[in-house]
N, C-alpha and C positions, 0 to 999 in steps of 0.2 A: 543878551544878544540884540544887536540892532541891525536894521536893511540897510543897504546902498542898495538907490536904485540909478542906472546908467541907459541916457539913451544910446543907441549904437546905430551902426549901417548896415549890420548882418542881414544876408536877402535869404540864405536858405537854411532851411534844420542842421544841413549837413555842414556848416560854414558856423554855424552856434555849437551844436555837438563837439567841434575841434575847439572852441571855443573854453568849451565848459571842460573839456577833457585838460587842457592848458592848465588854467587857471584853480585847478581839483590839484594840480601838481604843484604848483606853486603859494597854493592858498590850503592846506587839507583839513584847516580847523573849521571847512563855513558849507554853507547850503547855498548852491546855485542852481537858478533857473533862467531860462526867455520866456517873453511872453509873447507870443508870433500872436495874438488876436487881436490887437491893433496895431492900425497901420505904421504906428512905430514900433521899433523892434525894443526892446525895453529890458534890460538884464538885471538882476536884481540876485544880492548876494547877500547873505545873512551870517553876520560876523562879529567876533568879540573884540576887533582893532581894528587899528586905519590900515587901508588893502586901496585908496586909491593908485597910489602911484604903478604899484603891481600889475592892477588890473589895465590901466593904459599903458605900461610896457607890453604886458603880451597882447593888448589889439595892436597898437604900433608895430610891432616884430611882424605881426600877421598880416600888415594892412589894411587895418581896419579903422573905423574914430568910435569912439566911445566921451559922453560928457556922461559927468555926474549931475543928476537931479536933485 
């Protein structure tokens, strides 16, 4: 398995949670967290294939931006 780490715009747990609830549906082979202890919000998804495009479909659907790092 490897990380994608993504920086994002998400400002609260409860806007990341929907986040991560999304993307569990769409992705259910990988491990997702945020990391809210700096001041970038920082998503990180641990996965055995490429899940970029996926992942910036459900921020985009949601309105959100997400880059990959």
């Amino acid at each position: 398995m490897h990380i994608e780490a993504y920086k994002t715009n998400v400002r609260t747990k409860k806007d990341a949670s929907l986040l991560v609830a999304l993307l569990q549906f769409v992705i259910s082979d990988c491990i997702i967290n945020f990391d809210f202890t700096k001041r970038e919000r920082i998503l990180r998804i641990e996965t055995n294939r490429e899940i970029k495009e996926m992942v910036y479909g459900v921020f985009t659907k949601q309105g959100f931006y997400c880059k990959k790092l």
